[in-house]
C-alpha positions in Angstrom: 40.1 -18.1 15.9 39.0 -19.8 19.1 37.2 -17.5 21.9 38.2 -17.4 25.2 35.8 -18.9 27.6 33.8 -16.6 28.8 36.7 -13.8 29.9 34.5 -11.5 31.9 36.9 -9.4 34.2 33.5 -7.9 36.2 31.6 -10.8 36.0 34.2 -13.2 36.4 32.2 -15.7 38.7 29.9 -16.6 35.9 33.0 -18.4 33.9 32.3 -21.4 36.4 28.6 -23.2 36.2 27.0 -21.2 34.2 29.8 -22.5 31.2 27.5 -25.7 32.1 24.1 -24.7 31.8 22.0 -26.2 29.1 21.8 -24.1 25.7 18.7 -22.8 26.1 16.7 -26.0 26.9 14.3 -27.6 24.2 11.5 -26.1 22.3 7.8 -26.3 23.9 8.9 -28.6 27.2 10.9 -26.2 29.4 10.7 -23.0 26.9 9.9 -21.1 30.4 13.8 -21.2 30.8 15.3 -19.5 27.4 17.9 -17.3 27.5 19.6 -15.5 25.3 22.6 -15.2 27.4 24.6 -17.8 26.1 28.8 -17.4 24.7 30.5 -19.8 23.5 33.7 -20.9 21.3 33.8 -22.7 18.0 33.3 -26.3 18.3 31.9 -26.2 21.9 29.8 -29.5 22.4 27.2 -30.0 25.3 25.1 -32.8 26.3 22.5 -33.5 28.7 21.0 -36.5 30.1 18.1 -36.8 32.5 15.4 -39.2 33.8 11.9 -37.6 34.3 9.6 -39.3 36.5 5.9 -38.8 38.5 4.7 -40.6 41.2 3.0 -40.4 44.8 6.4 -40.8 45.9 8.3 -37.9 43.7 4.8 -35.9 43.9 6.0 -33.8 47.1 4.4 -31.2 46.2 0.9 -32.8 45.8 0.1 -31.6 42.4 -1.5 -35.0 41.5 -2.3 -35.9 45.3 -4.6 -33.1 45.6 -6.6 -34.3 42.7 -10.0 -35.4 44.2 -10.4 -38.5 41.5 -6.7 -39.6 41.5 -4.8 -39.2 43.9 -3.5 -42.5 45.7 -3.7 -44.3 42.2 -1.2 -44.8 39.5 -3.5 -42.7 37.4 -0.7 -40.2 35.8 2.8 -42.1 36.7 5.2 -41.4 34.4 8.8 -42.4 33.5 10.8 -41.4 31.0 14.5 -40.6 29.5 15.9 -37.9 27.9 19.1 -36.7 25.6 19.9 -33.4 24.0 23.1 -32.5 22.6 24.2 -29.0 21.2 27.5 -28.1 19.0 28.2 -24.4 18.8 29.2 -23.9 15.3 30.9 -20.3 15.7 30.3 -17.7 18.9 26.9 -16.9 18.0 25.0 -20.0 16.3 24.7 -23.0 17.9 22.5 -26.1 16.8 21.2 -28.8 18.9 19.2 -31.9 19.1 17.0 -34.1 21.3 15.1 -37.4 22.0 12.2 -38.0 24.8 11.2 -41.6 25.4 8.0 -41.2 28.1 5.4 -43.6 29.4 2.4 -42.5 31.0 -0.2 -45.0 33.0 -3.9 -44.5 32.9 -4.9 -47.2 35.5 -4.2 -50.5 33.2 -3.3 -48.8 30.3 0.8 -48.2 29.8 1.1 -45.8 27.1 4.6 -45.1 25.1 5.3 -42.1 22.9 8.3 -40.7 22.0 9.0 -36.8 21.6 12.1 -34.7 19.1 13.2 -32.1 19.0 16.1 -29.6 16.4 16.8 -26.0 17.2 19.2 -23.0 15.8 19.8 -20.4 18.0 21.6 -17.2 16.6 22.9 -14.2 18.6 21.7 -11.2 17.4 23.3 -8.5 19.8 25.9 -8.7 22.9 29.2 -9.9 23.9 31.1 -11.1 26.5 31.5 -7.2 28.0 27.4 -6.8 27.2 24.9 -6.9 30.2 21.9 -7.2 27.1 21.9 -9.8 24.9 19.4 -10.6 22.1 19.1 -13.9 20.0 16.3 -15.8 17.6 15.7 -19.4 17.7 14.4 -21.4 14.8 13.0 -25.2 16.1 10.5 -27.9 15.2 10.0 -30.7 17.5 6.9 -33.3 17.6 5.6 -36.9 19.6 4.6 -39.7 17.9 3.7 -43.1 18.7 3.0 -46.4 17.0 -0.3 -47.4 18.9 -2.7 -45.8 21.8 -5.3 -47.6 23.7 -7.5 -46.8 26.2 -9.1 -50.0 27.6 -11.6 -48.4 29.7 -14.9 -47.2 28.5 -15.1 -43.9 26.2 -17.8 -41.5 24.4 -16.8 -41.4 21.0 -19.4 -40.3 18.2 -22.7 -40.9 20.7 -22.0 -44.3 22.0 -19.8 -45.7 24.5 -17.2 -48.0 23.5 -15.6 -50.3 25.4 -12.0 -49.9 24.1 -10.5 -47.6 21.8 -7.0 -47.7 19.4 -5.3 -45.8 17.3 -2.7 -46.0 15.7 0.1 -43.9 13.7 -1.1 -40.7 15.9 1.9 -37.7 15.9 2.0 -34.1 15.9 4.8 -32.2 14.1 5.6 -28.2 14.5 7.8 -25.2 13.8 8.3 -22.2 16.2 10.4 -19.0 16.1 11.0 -16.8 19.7 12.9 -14.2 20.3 14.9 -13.9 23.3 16.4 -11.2 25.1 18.8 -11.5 28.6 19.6 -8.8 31.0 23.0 -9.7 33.1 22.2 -7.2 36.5 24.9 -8.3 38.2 27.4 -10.8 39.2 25.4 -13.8 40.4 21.7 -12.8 38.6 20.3 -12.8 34.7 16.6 -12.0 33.3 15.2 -13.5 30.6 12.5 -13.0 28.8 10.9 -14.2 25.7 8.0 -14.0 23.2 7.5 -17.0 20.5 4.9 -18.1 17.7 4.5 -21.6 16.3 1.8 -23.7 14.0 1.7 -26.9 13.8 -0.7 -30.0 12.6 -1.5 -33.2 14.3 -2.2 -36.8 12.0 -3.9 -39.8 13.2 -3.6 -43.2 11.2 -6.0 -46.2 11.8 -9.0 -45.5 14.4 -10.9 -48.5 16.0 -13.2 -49.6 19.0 -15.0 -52.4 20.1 -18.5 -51.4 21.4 -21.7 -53.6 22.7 -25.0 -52.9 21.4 -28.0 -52.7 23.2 -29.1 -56.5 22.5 -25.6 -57.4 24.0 -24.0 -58.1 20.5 -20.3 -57.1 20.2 -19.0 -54.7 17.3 -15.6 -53.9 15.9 -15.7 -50.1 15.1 -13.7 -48.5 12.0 -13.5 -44.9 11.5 -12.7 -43.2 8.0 -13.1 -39.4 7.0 -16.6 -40.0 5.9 -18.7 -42.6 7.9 -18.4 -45.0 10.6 -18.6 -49.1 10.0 -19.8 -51.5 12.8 -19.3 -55.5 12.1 -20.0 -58.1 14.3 -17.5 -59.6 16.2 -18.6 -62.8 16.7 -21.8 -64.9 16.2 -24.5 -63.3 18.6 -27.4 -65.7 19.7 -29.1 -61.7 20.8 -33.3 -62.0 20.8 -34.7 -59.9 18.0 -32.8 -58.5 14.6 -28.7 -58.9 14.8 -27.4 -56.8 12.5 -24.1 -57.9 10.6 -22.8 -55.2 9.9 -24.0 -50.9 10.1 -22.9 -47.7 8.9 -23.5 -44.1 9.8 -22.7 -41.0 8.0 -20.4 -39.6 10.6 -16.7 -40.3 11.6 -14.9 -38.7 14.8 -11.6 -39.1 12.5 -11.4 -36.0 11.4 -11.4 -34.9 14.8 -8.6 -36.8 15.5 -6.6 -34.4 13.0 -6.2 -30.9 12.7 -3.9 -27.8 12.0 -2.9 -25.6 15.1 -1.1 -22.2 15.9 0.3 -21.2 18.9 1.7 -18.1 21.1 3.5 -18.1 23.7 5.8 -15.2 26.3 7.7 -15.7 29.2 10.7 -15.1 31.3 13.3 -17.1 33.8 15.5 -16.2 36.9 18.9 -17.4 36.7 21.0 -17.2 40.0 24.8 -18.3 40.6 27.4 -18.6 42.9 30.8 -20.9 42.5 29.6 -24.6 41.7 26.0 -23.4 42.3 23.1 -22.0 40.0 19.5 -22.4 40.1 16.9 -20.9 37.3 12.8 -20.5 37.5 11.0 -20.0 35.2 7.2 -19.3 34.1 5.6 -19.8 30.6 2.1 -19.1 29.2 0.9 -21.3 26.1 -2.3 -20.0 24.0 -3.3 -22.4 21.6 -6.0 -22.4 18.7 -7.2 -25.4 17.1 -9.9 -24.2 15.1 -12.7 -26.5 14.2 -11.9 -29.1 17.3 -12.2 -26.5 19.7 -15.1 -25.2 18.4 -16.9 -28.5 18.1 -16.4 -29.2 22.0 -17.8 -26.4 23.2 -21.2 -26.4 20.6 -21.9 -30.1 22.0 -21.5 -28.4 25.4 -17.7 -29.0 26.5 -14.8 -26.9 27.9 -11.8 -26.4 25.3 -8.5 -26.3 26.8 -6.3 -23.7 25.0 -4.0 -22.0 27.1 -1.4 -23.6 29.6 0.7 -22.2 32.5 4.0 -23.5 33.3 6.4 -23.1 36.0 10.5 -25.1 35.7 13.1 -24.7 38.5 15.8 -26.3 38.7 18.9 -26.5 40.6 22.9 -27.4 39.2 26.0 -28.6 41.3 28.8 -28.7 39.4 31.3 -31.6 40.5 34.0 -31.2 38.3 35.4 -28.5 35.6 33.2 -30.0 32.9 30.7 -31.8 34.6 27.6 -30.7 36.3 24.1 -32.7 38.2 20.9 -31.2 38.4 17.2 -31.7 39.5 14.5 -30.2 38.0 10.5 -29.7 38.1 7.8 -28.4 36.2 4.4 -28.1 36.6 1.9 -27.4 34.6 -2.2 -25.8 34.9 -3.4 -27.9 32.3 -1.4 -31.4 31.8 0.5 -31.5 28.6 -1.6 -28.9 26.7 0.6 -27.4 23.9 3.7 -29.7 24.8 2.2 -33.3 23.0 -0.6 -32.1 21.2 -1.8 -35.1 19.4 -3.4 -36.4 23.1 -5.9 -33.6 22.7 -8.9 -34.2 20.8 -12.4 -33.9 21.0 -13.0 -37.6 22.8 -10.2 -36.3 25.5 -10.5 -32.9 26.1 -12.6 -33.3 29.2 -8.9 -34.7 30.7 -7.0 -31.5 30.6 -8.6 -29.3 33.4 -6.0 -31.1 35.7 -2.9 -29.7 37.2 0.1 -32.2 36.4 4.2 -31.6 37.4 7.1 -33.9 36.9 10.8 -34.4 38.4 13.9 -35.0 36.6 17.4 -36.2 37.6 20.2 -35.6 35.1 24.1 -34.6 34.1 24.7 -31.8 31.8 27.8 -31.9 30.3 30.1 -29.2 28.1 33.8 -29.6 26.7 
């Protein structure tokens, strides 16, 4: 039997945008707007679409021009694309889906990775005459990309390498939340939210080219065990040139680890006729275990928590149609949302501040 949509005779203000909103957003990026305030009918499809973007342009509120190494550079621009589409398969579960294409610049470096994303969401408790609702979501969602570089020069394993690759690098993991919503009134909703997740991040092929001391030039391969230099090319170097060199120690493993999570938050959502706006807050603590724990004995700072802020504001422009902009920002850039970035070589990155903007249509019929 098909519902009604959303027939509330005292709240009858909220049948209009709020029919619109996302579902409840994805899992990890913009979790800090959950809700478990969500009806629908059988068969009730959704879709979002959204560029996200950083630049000194977009960057109004100076969250990367404030930076004191950064700012005025293209260090940090980002562009990227996202979809997510949701089906509701009866009044209380609804699946959805999602793809993230972003780039990120590190002065000449252009780095691609794409992110994923599937979810459940049941409703445990409420209805359409309910001020409290309750729900459970189910998701796993990960990055990956074919190939990193950094072209600029690196510590990895002691030495300073002039350029470093890897390849096949991604990060998969599962997370459960539970959600609970407070309707107050007629134009305002609470939210809040408390999740767990693990997860475990891979790395395929590690290389770097690095210069000796005598000026000789090495290609650097890294496998669980040990570390191989070979000459790149003939070196006319004073004194010994070695041809090729090992060492009993690999940064690979590094590169790879298993990781759990928590995480708690809650969101605002205010509206009125073709309006709404939500804000939202999130806090991310992460463990790594062995990773985290190396940094810090060779005298680094581990990164493992993350606060993040989304608002965004809707305008609905027709029955079934809806545009938005949004922003996030974040304490610590990306910490918790693409894991496989963070390692023991880049760890020293993530004391920064970082924020995007996005542009989008949501979408419901």
């Amino acid at each position: 039997m098909r519902i009604e949509r959303l027939k509330w005779p005292s709240f009858k203000c909220i049948g209009g945008l709020l029919f619109l909103l996302p579902l409840s957003v994805w899992s990890a990026p913009l979790d800090a707007l959950l809700s478990a305030d969500q009806l629908h009918f059988a068969g009730e499809f959704r879709a979002e679409l959204s560029v996200d973007a950083v630049n000194d342009t977009l960057d109004v509120l100076k969250i990367r021009g404030d930076d004191p190494l950064f700012a005025g550079t293209n260090v940090g621009d980002y562009l990227g694309q996202h979809v997510r589409l949701s089906y509701a398969l009866n009044p209380k579960l609804f699946v959805e889906g999602g793809f993230w294409r972003r780039k990120i610049t590190y002065r000449t470096d252009e780095e691609s990775l794409d992110s994923w994303q599937l979810a459940g969401q049941y409703r445990v408790f409420g209805d359409q005459s309910s001020r409290l609702h309750g729900a459970l979501r189910l998701s796993a969602w990960g990055n990956r990309s074919p190939s990193l570089k950094k072209n600029t020069p690196t510590q990895v394993g002691g030495r300073t390498v002039n350029t470093i690759s890897i390849d096949e690098v991604e990060d998969t993991q599962t997370q459960l939340d539970a959600i609970a919503s407070w309707r107050f009134n007629r134009k305002n909703t609470v939210s809040g939210f408390v999740g767990v997740g693990r997860g475990s991040v891979s790395t395929g092929n590690l290389s770097a080219t690095y210069t000796s001391s005598n000026g000789c030039n090495y290609i650097l391969t890294f496998n669980q065990t040990e570390t191989v230099g070979q000459l790149a090319a003939p070196c006319s170097a004073t004194g010994t040139v070695i041809g090729e060199f090992k060492t009993s120690q690999s940064v690979l493993p590094e590169f790879s680890y298993d990781t759990s999570y928590l995480q708690l938050g809650g969101s605002w959502l205010w509206q009125s006729g073709d309006w709404a706006m939500r804000a939202g807050y999130q806090f991310q603590h992460l463990n790594r275990g062995n990773v985290d724990n190396l940094i810090t004995s060779r005298g680094g700072t581990s990164y493992q928590n993350n606060h993040i802020v989304v608002a965004d504001l809707f305008r609905r422009i027709t029955p079934h149609v809806a545009l938005f902009v949004r922003g996030q920002a974040m304490s610590n850039q990306f910490v918790g949302e693409i894991p496989f970035i963070y390692n023991s070589v880049t760890a020293s990155k993530f004391n920064r501040k970082y924020g995007l903007v996005s542009f989008g249509v949501n979408m419901a019929f």
